[in-house]
C-alpha positions as a Markdown table, in Angstrom:
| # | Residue | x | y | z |
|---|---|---|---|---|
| 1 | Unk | 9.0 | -152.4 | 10.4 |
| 2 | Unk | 10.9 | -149.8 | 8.4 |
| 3 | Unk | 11.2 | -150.0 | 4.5 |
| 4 | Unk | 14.7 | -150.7 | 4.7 |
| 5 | Unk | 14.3 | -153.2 | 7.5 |
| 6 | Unk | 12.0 | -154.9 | 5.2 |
| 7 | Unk | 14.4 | -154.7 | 2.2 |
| 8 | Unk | 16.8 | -156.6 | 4.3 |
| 9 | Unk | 14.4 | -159.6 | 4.9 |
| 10 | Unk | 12.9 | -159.7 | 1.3 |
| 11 | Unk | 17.2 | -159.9 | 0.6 |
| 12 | Unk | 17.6 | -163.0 | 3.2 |
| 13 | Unk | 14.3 | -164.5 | 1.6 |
| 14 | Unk | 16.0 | -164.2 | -2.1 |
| 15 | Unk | 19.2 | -165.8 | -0.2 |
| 16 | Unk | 18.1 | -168.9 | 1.6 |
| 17 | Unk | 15.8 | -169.8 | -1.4 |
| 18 | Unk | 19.0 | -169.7 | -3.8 |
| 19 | Unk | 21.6 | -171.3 | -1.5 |
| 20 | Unk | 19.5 | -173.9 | 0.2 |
| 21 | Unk | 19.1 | -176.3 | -1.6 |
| 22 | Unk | 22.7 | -176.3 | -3.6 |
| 23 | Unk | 24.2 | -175.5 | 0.0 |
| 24 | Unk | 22.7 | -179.0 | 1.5 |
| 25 | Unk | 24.3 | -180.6 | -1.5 |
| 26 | Unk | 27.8 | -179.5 | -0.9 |
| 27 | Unk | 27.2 | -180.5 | 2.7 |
| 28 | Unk | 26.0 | -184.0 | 2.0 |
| 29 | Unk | 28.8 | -185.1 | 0.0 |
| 30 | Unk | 31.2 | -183.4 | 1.3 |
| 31 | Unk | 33.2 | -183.7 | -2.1 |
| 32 | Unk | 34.8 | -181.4 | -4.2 |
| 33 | Unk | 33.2 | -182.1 | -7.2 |
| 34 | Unk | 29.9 | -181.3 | -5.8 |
| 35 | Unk | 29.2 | -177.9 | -7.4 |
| 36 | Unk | 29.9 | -179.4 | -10.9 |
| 37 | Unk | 26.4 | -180.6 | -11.2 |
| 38 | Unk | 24.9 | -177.1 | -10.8 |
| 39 | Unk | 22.2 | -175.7 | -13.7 |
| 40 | Unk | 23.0 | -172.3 | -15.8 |
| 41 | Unk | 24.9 | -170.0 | -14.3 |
| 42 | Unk | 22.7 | -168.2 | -12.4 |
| 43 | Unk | 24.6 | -166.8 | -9.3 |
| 44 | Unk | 26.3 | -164.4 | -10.7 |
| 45 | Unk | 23.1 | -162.1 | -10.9 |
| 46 | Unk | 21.1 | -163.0 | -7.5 |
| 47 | Unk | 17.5 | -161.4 | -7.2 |
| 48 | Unk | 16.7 | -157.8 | -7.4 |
| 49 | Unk | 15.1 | -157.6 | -4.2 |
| 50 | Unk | 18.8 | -159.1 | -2.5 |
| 51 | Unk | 20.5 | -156.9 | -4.7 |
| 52 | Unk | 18.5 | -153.5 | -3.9 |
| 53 | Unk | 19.2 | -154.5 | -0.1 |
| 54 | Unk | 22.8 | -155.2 | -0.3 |
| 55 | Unk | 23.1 | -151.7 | -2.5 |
| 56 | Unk | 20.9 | -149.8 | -0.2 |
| 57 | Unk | 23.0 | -151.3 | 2.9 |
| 58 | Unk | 26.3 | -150.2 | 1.1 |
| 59 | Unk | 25.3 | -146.5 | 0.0 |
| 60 | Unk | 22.0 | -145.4 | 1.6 |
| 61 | Unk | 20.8 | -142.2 | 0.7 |
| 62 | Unk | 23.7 | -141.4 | -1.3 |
| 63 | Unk | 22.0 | -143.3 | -4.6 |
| 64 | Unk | 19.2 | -141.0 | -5.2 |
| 65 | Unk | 18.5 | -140.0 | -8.7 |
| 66 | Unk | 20.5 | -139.7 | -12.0 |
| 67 | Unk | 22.4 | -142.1 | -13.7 |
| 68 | Unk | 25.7 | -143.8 | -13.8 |
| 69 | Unk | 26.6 | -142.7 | -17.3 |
| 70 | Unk | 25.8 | -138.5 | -16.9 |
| 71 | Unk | 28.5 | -137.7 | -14.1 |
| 72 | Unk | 26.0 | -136.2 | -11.5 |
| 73 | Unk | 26.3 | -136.3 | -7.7 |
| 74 | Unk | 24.0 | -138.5 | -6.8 |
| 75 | Unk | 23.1 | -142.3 | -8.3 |
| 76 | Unk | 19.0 | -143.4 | -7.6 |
| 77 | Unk | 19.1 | -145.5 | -11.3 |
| 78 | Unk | 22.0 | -147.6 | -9.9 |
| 79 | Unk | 19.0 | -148.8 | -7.3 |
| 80 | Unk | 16.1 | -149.1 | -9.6 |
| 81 | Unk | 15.4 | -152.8 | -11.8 |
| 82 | Unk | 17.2 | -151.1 | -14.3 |
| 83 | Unk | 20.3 | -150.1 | -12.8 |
| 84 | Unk | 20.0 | -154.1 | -11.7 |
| 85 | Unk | 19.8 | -155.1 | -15.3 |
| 86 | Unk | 23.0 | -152.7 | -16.3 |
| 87 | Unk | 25.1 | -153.8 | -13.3 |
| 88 | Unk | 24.6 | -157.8 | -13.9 |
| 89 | Unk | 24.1 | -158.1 | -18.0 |
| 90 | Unk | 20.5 | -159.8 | -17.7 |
| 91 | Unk | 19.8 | -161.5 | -21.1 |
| 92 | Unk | 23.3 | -159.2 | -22.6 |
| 93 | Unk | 26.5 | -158.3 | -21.0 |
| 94 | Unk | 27.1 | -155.6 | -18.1 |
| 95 | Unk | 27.1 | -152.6 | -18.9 |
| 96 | Unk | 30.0 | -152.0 | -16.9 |
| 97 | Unk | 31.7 | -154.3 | -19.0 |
| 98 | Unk | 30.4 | -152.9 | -22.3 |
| 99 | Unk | 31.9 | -149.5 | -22.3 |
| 100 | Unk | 29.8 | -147.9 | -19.2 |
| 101 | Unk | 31.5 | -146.4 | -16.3 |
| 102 | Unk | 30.7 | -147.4 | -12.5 |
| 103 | Unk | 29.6 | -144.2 | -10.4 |
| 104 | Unk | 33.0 | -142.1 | -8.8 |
| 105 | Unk | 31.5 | -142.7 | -5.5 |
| 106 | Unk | 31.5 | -146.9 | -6.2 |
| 107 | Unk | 34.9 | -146.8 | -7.5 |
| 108 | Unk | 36.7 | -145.2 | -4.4 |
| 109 | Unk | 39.0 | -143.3 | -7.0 |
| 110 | Unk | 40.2 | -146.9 | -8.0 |
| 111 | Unk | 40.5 | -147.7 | -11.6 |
| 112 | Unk | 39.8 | -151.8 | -11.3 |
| 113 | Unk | 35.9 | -151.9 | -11.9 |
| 114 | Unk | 36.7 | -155.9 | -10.9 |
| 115 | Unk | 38.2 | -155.2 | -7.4 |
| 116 | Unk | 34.9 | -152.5 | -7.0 |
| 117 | Unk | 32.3 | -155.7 | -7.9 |
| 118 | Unk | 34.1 | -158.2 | -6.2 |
| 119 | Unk | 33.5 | -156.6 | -2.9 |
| 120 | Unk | 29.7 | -155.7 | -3.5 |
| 121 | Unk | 29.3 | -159.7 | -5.0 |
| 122 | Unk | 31.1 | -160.9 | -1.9 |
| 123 | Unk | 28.1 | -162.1 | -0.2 |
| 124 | Unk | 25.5 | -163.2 | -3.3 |
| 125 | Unk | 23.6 | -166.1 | -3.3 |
| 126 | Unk | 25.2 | -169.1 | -4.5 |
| 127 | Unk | 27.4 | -172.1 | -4.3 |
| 128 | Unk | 30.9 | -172.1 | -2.7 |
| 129 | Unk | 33.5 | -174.2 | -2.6 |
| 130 | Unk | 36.7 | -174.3 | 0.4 |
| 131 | Unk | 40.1 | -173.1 | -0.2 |
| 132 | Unk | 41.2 | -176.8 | -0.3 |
| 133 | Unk | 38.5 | -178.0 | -2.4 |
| 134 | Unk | 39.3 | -175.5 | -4.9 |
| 135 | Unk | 42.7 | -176.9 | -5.6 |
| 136 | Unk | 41.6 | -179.9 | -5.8 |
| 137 | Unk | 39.6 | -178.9 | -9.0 |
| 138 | Unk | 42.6 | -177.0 | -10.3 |
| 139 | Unk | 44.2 | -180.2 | -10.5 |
| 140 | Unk | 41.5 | -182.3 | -11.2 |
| 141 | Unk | 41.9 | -184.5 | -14.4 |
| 142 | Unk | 38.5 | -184.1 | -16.6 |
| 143 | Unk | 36.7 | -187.4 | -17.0 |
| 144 | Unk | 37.5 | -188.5 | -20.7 |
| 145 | Unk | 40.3 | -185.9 | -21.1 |
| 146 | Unk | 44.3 | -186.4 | -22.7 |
| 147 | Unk | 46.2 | -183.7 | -21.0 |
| 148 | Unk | 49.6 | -182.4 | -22.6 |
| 149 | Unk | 51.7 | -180.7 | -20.0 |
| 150 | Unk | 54.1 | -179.8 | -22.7 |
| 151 | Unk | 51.9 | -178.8 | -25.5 |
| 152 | Unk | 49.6 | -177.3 | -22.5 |
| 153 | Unk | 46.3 | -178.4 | -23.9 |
| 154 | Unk | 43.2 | -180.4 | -22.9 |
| 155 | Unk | 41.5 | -182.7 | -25.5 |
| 156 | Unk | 38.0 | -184.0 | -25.3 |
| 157 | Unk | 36.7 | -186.6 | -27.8 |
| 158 | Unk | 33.6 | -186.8 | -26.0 |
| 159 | Unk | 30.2 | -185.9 | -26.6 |
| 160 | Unk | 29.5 | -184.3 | -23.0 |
| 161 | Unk | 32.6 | -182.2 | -21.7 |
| 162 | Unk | 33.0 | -181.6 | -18.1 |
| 163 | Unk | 35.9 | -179.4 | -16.7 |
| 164 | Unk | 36.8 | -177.2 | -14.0 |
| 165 | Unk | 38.4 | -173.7 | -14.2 |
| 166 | Unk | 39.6 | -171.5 | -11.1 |
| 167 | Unk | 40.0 | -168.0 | -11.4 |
| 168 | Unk | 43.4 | -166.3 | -10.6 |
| 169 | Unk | 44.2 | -170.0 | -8.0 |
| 170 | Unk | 46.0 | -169.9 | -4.7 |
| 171 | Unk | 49.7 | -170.4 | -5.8 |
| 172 | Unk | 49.4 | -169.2 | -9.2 |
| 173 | Unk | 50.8 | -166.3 | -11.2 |
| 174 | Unk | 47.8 | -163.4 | -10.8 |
| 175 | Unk | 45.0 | -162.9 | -13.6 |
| 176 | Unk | 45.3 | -166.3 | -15.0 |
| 177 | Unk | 43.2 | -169.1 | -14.8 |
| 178 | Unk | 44.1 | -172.9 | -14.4 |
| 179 | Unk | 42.3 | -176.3 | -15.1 |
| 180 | Unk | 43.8 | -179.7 | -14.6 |
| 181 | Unk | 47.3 | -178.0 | -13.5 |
| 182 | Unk | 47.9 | -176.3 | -16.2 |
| 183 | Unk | 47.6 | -172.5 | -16.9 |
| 184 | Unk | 45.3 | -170.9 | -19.3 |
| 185 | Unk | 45.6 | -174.6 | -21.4 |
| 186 | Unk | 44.2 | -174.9 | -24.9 |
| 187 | Unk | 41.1 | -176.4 | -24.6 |
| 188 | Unk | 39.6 | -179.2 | -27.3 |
| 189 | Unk | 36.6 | -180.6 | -27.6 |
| 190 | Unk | 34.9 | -182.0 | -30.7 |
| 191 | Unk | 32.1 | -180.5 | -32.8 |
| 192 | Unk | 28.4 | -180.9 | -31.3 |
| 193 | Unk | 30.0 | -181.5 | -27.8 |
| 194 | Unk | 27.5 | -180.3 | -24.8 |
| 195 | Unk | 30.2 | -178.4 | -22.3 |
| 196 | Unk | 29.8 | -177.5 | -19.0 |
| 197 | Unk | 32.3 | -175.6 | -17.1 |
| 198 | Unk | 32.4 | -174.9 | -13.4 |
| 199 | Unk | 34.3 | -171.5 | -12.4 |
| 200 | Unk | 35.9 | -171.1 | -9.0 |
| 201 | Unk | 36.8 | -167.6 | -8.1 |
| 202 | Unk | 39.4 | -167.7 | -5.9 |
| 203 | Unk | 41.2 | -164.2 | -6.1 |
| 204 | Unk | 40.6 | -162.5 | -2.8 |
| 205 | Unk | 39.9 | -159.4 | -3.9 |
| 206 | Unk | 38.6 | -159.1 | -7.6 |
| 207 | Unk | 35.6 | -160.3 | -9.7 |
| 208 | Unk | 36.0 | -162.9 | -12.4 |
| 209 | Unk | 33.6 | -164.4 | -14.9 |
| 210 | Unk | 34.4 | -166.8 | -17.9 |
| 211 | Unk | 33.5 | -166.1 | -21.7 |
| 212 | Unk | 33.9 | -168.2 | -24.8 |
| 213 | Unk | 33.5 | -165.4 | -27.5 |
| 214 | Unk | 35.5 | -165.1 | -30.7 |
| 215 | Unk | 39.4 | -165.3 | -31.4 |
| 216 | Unk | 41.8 | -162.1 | -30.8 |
| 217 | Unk | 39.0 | -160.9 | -28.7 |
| 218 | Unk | 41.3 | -160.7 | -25.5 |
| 219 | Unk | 43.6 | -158.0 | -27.2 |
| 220 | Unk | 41.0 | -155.5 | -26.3 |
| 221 | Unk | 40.7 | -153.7 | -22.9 |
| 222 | Unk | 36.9 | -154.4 | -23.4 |
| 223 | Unk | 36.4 | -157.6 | -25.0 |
| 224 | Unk | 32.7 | -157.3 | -24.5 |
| 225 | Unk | 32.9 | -154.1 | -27.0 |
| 226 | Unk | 34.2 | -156.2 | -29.4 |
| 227 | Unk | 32.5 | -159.7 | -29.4 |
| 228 | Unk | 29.7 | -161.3 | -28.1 |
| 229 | Unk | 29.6 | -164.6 | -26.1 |
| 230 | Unk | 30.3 | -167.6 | -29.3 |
| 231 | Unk | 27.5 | -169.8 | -28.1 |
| 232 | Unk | 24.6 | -169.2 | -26.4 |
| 233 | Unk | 24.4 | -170.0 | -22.8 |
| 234 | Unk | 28.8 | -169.8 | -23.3 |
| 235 | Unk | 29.2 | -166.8 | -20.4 |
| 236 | Unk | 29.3 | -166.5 | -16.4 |
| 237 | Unk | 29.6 | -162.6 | -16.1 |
| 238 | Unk | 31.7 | -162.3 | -12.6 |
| 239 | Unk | 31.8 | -163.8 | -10.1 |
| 240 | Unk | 32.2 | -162.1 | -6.0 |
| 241 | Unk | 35.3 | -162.3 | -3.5 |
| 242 | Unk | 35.1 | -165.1 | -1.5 |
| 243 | Unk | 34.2 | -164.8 | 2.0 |
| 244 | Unk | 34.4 | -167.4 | 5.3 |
| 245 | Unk | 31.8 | -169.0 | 3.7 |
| 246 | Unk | 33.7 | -170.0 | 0.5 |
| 247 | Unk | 34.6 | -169.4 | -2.7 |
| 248 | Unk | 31.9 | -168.5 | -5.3 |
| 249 | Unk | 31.6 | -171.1 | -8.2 |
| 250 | Unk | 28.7 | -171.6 | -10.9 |
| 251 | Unk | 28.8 | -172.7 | -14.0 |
| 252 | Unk | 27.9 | -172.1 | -17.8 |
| 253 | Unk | 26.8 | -174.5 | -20.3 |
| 254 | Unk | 26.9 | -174.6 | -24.2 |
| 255 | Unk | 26.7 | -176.7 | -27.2 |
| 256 | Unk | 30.0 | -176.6 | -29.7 |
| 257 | Unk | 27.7 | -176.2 | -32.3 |
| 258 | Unk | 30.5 | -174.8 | -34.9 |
| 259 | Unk | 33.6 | -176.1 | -35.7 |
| 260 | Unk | 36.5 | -173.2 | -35.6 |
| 261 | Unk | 39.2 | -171.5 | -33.0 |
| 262 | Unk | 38.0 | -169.0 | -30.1 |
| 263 | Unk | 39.0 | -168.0 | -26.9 |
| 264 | Unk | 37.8 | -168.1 | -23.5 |
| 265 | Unk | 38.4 | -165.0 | -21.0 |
| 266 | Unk | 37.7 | -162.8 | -18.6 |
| 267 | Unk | 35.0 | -160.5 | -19.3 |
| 268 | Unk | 35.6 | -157.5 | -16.5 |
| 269 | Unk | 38.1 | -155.1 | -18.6 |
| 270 | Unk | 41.2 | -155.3 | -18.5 |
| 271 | Unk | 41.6 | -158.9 | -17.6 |
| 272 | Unk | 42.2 | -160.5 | -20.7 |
| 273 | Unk | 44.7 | -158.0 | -21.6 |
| 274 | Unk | 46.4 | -159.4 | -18.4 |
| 275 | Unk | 46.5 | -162.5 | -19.0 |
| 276 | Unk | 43.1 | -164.3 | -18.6 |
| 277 | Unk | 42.6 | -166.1 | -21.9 |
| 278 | Unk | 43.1 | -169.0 | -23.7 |
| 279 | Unk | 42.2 | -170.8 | -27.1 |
| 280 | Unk | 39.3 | -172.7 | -27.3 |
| 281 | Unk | 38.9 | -175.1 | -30.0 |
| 282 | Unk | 36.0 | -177.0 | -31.7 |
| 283 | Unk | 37.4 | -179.4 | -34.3 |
């Protein structure tokens, strides 16, 4: 067996131990709601051994030595643990998303780092959802919610929040996102509330995460440059394209611990700016 042979199977290891269980869920209930009750948001950064496969399977030989940031010819870092860490945020955010550049030879003289992610996240680990079932959560009423078409809000006076968001949906105006039919609605939810939302990517061909970070933080290119997720546990970095198999979905999960306005966006740079953000409120 070759080294890059065995790569490949560590990579299907990571795979059927992240997707099995979760995928068996879908399947048994057959529901659209069934990817709600997923834990942190994990599947936006699979394993290091599936991502050294699916980067060694995409570039080869090419990615030996140097680094993303010093302009060289040739990109080895991108392959090591550390180059792992940078690409997906680990514990922080991307460094893609921070202010770092993705390699020339990733970007395909393309200027969208998203579109560039989306395709190497395509076939991660993780939950999915179907086309249909993901308009079915775009419309989807939140348990405990008052929705105002014409103030284009969502209230919660709960103590648990539960909602769905879908990414740039079938049907919709681009780079927005939508939850209970409306488009980038205020969101409400009292003080000390636990939220959990569930994000649906459902743009063909572009990565999209979901941040709640601080207000006016959408103005810039780089929102992660500028402010930090509000809450811990308040970010899903991106999310891949999705594939016959489905549309990627995970979720994040936060306490409102302080009362005040913020936003939530999308993280990969330049989204916000065009259009994917809201406010978020904690009252």
């Amino acid at each position: 067996m070759t080294r890059k042979q065995a790569m490949i199977l560590a990579g299907a290891a990571v795979i059927a131990a992240a997707g099995a269980g979760t995928g068996a869920a879908i399947a048994a209930t057959g529901g659209p709601t069934a990817a709600v009750s997923a834990g942190p948001a994990a599947h936006s950064s699979p394993g290091y051994p599936w991502y050294r496969s699916m980067m060694n399977g995409r570039y080869g030989g090419s990615m030996m030595g140097g680094t993303p940031m010093t302009g060289g010819s040739s990109y080895g870092w991108m392959m090591s643990e550390a180059g792992y860490r940078w690409m997906t945020g680990s514990t922080a955010s991307p460094g893609w998303m921070a202010g770092g550049s993705l390699p020339g030879m990733m970007m395909g003289g393309g200027t969208d780092s998203g579109k560039v992610m989306g395709s190497l996240w395509a076939n991660a680990p993780g939950l999915r959802v179907s086309a249909a079932q993901s308009a079915v959560l775009g419309r989807q009423v939140p348990a405990g919610a008052q929705i105002s078409r014409a103030g284009n809000s969502i209230t919660f006076t709960t103590a648990t929040v539960r909602l769905t968001i879908v990414a740039s949906p079938a049907g919709g105006p681009d780079e927005t996102f939508r939850a209970a039919g409306l488009t980038n609605p205020r969101i409400i939810v009292p003080a000390g509330a636990r939220v959990t939302i569930q994000l649906v990517n459902a743009d063909p061909d572009t990565a999209h995460g979901l941040v709640v970070t601080a207000e006016g933080a959408a103005g810039s290119s780089m929102p992660m440059m500028t402010a930090r997720p509000a809450f811990a546990g308040s970010a899903l970095w991106f999310l891949g394209n999705p594939t016959q198999a489905g549309m990627h979905t995970g979720t994040l999960s936060f306490t409102a611990t302080a009362a005040g306005s913020y936003q939530y966006l999308c993280p990969v740079p330049g989204h916000a700016q065009e259009g994917m953000a809201g406010a978020f409120t904690i009252r």
